[in-house]
N, C-alpha and C positions, 0 to 999 in steps of 0.2 A: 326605730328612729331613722332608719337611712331609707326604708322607705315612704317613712314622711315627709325627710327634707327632698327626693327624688321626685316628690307630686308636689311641690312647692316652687322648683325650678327650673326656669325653662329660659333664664335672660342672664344678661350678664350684673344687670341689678340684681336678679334672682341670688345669682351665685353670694353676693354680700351675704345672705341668710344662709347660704350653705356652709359659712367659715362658721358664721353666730354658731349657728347647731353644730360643728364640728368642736366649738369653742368651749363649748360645756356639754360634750356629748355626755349621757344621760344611759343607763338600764330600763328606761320605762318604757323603751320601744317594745318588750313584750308582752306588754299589758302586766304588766306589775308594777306597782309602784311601790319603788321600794325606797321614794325621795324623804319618808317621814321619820327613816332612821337616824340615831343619832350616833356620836362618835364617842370616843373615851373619853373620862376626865382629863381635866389640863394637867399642865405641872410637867415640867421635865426637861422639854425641848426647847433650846435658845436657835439665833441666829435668824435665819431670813424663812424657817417652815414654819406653816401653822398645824399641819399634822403630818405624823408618820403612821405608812400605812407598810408595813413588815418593812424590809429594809427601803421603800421608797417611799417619798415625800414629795410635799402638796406644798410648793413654796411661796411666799407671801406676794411675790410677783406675779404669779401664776393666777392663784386664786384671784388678785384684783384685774387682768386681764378678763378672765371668765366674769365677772361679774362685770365687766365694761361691755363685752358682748352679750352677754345676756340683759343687758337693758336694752343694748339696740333691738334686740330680738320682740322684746316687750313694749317697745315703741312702734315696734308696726301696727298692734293693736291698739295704744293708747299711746300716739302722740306725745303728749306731754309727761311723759311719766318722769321721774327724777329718779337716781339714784338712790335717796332720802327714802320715796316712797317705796320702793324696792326693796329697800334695809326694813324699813316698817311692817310691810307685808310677809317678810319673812322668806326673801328672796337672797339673801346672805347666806341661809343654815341652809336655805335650798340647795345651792350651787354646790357647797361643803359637801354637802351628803352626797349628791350625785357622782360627785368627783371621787369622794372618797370609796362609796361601794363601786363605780367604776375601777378604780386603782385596783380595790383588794379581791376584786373576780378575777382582773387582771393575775394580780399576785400570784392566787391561788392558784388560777390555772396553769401557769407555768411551773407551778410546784409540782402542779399533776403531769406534766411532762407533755400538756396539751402547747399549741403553737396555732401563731396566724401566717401562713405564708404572704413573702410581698407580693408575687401573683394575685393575691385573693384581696389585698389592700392599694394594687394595682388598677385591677377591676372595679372596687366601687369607685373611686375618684374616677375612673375614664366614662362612668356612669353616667357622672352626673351633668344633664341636658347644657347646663350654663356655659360648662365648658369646652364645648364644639366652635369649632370653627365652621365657617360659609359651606364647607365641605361635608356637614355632621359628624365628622371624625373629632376625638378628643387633639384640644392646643395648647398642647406644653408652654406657648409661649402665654396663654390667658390666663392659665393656674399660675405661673410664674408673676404675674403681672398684679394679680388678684391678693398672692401670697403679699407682697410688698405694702400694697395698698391697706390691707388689714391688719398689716406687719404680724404678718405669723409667720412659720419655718415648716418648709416639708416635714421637719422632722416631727413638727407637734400635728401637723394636723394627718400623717400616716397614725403617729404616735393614737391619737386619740380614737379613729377608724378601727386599730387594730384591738386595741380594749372593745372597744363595740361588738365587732367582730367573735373576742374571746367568750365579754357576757353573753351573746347570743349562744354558742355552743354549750356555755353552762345552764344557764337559764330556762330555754325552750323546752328541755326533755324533763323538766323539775314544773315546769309551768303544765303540762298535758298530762301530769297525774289527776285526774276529776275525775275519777271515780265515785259514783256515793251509793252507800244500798237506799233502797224503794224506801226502806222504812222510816229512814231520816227524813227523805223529802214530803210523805206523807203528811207532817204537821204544816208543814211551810205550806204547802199548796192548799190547804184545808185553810189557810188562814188567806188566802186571795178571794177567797168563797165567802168571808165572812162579810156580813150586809149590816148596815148601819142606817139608820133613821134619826131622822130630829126637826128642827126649824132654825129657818135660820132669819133675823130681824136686821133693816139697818137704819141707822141715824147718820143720814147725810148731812154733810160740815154747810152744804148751802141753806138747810134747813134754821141753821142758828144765827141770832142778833151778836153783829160784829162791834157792840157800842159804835163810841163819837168818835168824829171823824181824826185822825190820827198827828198830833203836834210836829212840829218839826222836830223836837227831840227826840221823839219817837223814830222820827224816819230817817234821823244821821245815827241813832241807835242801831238801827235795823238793817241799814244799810253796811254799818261795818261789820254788825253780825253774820251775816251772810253777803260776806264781800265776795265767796268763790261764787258765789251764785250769780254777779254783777259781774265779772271776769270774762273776759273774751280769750278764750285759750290762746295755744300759740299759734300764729300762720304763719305761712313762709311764702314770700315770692318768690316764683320759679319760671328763668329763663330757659325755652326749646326751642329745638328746629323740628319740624317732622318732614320725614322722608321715605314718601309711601309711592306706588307703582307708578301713578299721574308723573307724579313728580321725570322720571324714568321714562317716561311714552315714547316721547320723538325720538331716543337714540333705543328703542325697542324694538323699532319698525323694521321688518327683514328686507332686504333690498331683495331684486329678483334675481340675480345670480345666487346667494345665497338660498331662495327656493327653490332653484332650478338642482343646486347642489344636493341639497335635501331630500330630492324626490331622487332623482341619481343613484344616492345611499341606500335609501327606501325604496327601490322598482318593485323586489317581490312583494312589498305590503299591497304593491298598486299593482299589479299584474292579475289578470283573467285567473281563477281558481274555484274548483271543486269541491262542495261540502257534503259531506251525507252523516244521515245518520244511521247508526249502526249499532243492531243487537247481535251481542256475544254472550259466548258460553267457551271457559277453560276448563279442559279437562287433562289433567293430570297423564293419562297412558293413550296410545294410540287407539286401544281396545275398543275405551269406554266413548273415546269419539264419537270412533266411527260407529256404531251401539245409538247414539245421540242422534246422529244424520240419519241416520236407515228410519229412526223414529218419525222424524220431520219428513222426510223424503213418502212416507205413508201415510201422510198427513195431518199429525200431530205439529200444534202450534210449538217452534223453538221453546218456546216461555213452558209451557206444560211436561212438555221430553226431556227439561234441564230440569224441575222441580221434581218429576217424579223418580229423576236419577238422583235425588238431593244436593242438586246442585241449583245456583242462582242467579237466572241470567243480568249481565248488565248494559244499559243504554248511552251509547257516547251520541251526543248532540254536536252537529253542525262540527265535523271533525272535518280537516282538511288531510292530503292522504301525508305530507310531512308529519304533522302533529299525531296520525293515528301512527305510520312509523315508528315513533319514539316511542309511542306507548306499548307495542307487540314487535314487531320487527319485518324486517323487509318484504318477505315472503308473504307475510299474511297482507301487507298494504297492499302486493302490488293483485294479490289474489280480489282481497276484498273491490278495491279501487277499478277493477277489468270487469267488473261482476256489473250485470242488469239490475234496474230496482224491481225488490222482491225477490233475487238470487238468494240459494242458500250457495254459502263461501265454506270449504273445508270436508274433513278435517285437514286444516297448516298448521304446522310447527311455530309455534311464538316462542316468547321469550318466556314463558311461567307453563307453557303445558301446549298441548293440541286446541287450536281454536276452530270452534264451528260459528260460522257468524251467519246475519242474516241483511242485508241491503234494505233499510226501508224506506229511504226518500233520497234522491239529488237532487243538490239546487246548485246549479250555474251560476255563483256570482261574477259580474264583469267586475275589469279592469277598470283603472280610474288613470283618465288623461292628468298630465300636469293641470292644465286649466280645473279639469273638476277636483282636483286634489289640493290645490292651490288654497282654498279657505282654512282646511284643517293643518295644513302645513305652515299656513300662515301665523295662526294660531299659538300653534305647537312650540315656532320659532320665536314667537313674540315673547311667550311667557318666559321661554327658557335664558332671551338677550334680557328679559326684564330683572330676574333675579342674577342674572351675572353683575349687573349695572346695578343692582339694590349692593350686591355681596363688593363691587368695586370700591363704593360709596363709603359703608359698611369699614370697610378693612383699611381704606383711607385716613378715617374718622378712628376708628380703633390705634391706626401707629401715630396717628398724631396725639393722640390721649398719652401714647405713650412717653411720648418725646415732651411732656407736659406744658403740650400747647393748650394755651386758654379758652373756653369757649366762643371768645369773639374771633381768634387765630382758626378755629379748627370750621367756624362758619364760615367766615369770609372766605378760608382757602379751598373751599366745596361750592360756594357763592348757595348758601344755600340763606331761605328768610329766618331770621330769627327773628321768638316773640318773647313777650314776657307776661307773666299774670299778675292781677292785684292780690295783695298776700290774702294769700285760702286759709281754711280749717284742716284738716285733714279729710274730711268728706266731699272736699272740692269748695265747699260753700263760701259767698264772700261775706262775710258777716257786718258789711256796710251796706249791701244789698240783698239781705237773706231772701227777698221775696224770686229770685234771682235761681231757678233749678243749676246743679252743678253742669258742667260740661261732662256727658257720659263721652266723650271724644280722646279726652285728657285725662283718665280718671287713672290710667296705667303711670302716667308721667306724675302726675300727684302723689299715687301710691310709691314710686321709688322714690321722689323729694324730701319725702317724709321718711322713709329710711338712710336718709343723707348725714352729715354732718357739718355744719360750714366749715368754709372752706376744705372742700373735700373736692376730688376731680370730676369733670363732667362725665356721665355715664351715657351708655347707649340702653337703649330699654323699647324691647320689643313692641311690638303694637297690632293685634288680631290676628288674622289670619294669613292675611297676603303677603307676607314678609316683609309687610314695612314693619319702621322704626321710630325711634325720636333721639334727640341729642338733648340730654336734661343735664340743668346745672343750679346748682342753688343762688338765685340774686339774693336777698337778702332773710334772715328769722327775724322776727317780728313777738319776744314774748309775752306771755300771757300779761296784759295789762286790764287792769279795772275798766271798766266804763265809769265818765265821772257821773257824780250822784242826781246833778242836773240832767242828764241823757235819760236817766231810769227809774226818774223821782216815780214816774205814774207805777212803775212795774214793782216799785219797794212799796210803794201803799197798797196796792194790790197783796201784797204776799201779806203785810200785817194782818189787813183784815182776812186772810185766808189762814192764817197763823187763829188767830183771834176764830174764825168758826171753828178748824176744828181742833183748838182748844176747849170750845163748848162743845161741842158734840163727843170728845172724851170724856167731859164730866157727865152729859146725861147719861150716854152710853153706861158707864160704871155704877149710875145710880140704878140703870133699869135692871144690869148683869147683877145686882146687889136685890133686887127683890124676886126674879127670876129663881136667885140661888137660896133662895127664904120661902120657895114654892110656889111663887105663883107664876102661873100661865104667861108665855113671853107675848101674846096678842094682848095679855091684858097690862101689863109691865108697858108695854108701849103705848097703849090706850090712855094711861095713868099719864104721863107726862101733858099732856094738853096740847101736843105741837102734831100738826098733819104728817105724820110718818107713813113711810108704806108698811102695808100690812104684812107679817112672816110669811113667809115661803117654805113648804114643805121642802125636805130636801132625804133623799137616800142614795147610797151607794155603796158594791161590793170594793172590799179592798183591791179585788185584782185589776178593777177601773181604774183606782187611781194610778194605779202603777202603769198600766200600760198606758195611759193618754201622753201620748207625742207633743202633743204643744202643754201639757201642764195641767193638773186637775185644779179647779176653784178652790184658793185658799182656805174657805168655809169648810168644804170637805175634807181637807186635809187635813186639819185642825181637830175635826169631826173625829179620824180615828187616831186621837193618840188622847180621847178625851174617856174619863167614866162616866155609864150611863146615871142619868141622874142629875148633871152638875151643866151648866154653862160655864163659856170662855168668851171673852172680848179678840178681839181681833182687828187692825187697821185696814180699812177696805185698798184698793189698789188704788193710786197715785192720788193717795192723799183726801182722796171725796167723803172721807168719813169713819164711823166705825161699824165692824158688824160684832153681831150678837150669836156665836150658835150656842144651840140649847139640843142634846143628842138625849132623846127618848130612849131608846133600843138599840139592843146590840145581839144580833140572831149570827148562833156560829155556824162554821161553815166544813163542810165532809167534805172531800175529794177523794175517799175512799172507793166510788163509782166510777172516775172519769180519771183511767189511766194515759188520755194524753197530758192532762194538765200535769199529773204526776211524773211523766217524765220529762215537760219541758220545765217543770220547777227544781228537778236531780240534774239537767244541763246547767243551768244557771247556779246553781247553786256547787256545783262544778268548779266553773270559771273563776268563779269566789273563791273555793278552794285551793286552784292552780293560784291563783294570786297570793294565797295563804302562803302554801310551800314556796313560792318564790321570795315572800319576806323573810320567811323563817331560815331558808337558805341562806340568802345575803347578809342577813344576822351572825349567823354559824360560820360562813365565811370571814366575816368582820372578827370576830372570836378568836379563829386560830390563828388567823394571819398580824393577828395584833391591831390597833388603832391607837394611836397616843395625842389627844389634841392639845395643843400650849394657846390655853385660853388667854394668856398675854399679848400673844401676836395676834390672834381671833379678833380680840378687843381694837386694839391698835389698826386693823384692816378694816373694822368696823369703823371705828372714830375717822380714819383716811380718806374712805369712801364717802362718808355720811359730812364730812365737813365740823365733825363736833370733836372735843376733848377729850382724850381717853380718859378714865377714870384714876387717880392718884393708885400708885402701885400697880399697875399694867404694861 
């Protein structure tokens, strides 16, 4: 997990998601999921814990904090998500579990007399990209800042890091047991070979009579039946400034005392200088040197008299004689460097052995006047005053956040433009003007708004590559409201009669799957209805197809093998167009008995399954001895607090 939230973060918006994930850090960062366990029965424990995990406990505050963070964290991906729907989905037991095999890895490992140093709990926090300062060094005073804002405590989010830290040393070497013999995998990969046949038929919903045209009762019926379906999620207007290099230009520009200074600093970059390139051979004793040169000196290529000594000459390219210097030492530079091209140089004393070299090309590069230096210098100093003056801007706008100046105070006092947008979706889109592509310009400033809260502080949020930025701040949420029924009468009569087809085309569907399963022929099942269907399609496939297709095999096939030959199945076609029919003839099995790669890349995989195995089976065993006692009282009551509903009588 820490190097998931590490490729996740690179802003200081980012960092909000680096508390999220520190907020309920999790053991699944080893590829185990070990979120499906559950805890002890209730009963036992009063006061403010909902479980004790050996003698530490998971306090009712705690828990609802993790669960506060972890919805923001699930609103990056779905905006609108509620709390409600998070309790639904089964995002409550989730957080529990995670907390709790985190705690009791923890636990245990300290029983085992294992430990996390704060050096090591030190290091991932100064890791993590967000919080650098202009300088790329980690900013005590950004974590401190960030701390507040999220209202967490060094001490829970080292706390949380260092469990992480523990699970990983327990975990990892329990996880890389995947071992399996040949013979096991032997059936599994025999079964990727197995080949399926059949047809497959379909009854598109356009094909079918939607009756008369639909009353108004009907469409105030249908309208409040599918009211999420009428609903315009939530947007949010959001006020920026961006402040990118242009922005920067005029006070970017180097004056010419500053260039002239420049080149000053830099004369040896611009000075007259000597390259060559140069083949060598190290050799270990004076002996075998000079043994080497006597070779060459008789007319043997360097290259040929090093190989047959078994040794292996190497090429330095376009070396200047400082930089060859550094790399062998004085002696041999000033040998090499005095030396004609096509000289053999040696045997000198370097620095790893006796060098014999060989001179194969000089090139004279000239010096560069100020004047012809002047572009690249210009350049050089441009870019360098430009991100001084981004990072001035930058660190301005950061201590004024600090000092919780508003975002009209922290614009004005930078005179920078602020804008604002008509409230968006989360995909940028304005749903008053859907015809309307997003702004791919603003798509980073959208994306942190959306991880926002109202009234929350303005944030700065990175932007490409050039080291600009933006200054983002929430104007107003906008939530999810209906559209009234006058706006979308056309689009609810639309969906009746589209309700109304393939409501028909389920019932023919079922009547043809109904004689199809009574023997006859599905060409002729579909023939039998009297409506212009298309005709069945042969369809086959090995299991190993399905498995491996990267974007997804055809529902038909999939369907196909978990079917007996013999029988058809019904099946709803994709988004809605209808139903299909497959009808699976044959089922030819499959040997891998011949073809030892599939065999072992079915014993890898099959593997990693098993490392996943031992990792549950661990974290269970560990749950075991260390105790877990849950007081499904308080569970209930955290649940009812969260979710806005009434605990149940006696909880």
């Amino acid at each position: 997990m820490l190097s998931f939230f590490r490729r996740i973060i690179n802003s200081k918006a980012g960092v909000i998601v680096t508390f999220i994930v520190l907020g309920v850090i999790a053991i699944a960062f080893a590829a185990g999921d070990v979120t499906g366990l559950r805890g002890g029965n209730g009963g036992g424990l009063t006061g403010n814990y909902v479980v004790k995990v050996g003698g530490e406990k998971i306090g009712v505050a705690d828990l609802e904090s993790r669960m506060q963070s972890e919805l923001q964290a699930a609103r990056q991906q779905q905006p609108t998500m509620t709390m409600a729907d998070m309790i639904a989905q089964g995002g409550l037991q989730a957080v529990l579990d995670r907390s709790v095999n985190s705690l009791a890895l923890d636990v245990f490992g300290h029983d085992q007399g294992m430990v996390v140093s704060k050096r090591a709990v030190d290091g991932q926090i100064a890791s993590i990209p967000g919080l650098r300062g202009p300088n790329g060094q980690f900013d005590p005073a950004i974590y401190q800042r960030l701390l507040q804002q999220r209202r967490l405590t060094d001490a829970q989010v080292r706390g949380d890091i260092a469990r992480d830290l523990m699970a990983q040393q327990l975990i990892l070497p329990t996880q890389g047991a995947t071992q399996l013999p040949l013979k096991l995998a032997l059936p599994y990969a025999s079964l990727l070979l197995e080949k399926r046949e059949g047809r497959i038929g379909f009854i598109p919903a356009q094909a079918m009579d939607t009756g008369a045209a639909p009353t108004d009762a009907d469409i105030q019926a249908a309208y409040r039946r599918g009211i999420a379906r009428y609903t315009v999620p939530q947007r949010r207007a959001i006020r920026y400034a961006i402040i990118t290099p242009d922005l920067v230009k005029a006070r970017a520009t180097p004056t010419e005392q500053e260039v002239a200074q420049a080149y000053a600093q830099q004369k040896p970059l611009y000075a007259p200088v000597q390259k060559r390139d140069i083949t060598q051979v190290v050799v270990l004793d004076q002996a075998g040197a000079n043994a080497l040169a006597a070779k060459v000196k008789g007319g043997a290529s360097l290259a040929d008299a090093a190989r047959a000594a078994g040794l292996e000459p190497s090429v330095q390219k376009a070396m200047t004689k400082d930089a060859y210097r550094a790399a062998t030492s004085a002696a041999v530079a000033d040998a090499v460097f005095g030396a004609a091209k096509g000289a053999l140089v040696g045997p000198v004393r370097g620095a790893l052995g006796w060098v014999v070299a060989r001179v194969d090309t000089i090139t004279d590069v000239p010096g560069k006047t100020l004047d012809q230096a002047r572009p690249e210098i210009v350049a050089t100093l441009a870019k360098q005053k430009q991100q001084q003056a981004l990072g001035a801007i930058h660190d301005a706008l950061d201590d004024a956040l600090a000092r919780n100046a508003t975002f009209d105070e922290a614009v004005a006092d930078q005179k920078l433009a602020g804008q604002q947008t008509q409230p968006l979706l989360a995909n940028g889109i304005n749903p008053d003007a859907p015809a309307t592509p997003p702004n791919p310009a603003i798509a980073p400033i959208v994306a942190a708004a959306f991880q926002m809260q109202d009234g929350d502080p303005a944030q700065l949020v990175p932007l490409g590559q050039d080291g600009g930025f933006a200054l983002v701040a929430l104007s107003r949420v906008v939530p999810a409201t209906p559209r009234p029924l006058a706006q979308v009468r056309n689009a609810v009569v639309a969906d009746i009669r589209a309700d109304r087809a393939r409501a028909a085309a389920r019932k023919l569907a079922a009547d043809v799957l109904a004689q199809v399963n009574k023997g006859m022929p599905l060409a002729q099942a579909l023939s039998a209805t009297g409506r212009p269907l298309p005709a069945p399609q042969a369809i086959s496939a090995m299991r190993g197809q399905i498995a491996s297709n990267p974007r997804g095999a055809q529902p038909g096939l999939v369907l196909m093998f978990s079917m007996v030959p013999g029988t058809a199945k019904l099946l709803e076609a994709p988004n809605g167009a209808g139903w299909l029919i497959v009808d699976l003839d044959r089922v030819t099995p499959g040997n891998a008995s011949g073809d030892a790669r599939l065999v072992g890349a079915t014993r890898q995989d099959l593997g990693r399954i098993v490392g996943r195995e031992y990792v549950d089976q661990f974290a269970r065993a560990v749950r075991m001895q260390v105790g877990v006692k849950t007081d499904t009282g308080a569970l209930a009551r955290v649940r009812a607090d969260l979710s806005g509903a009434t605990p149940a009588a006696g909880n």
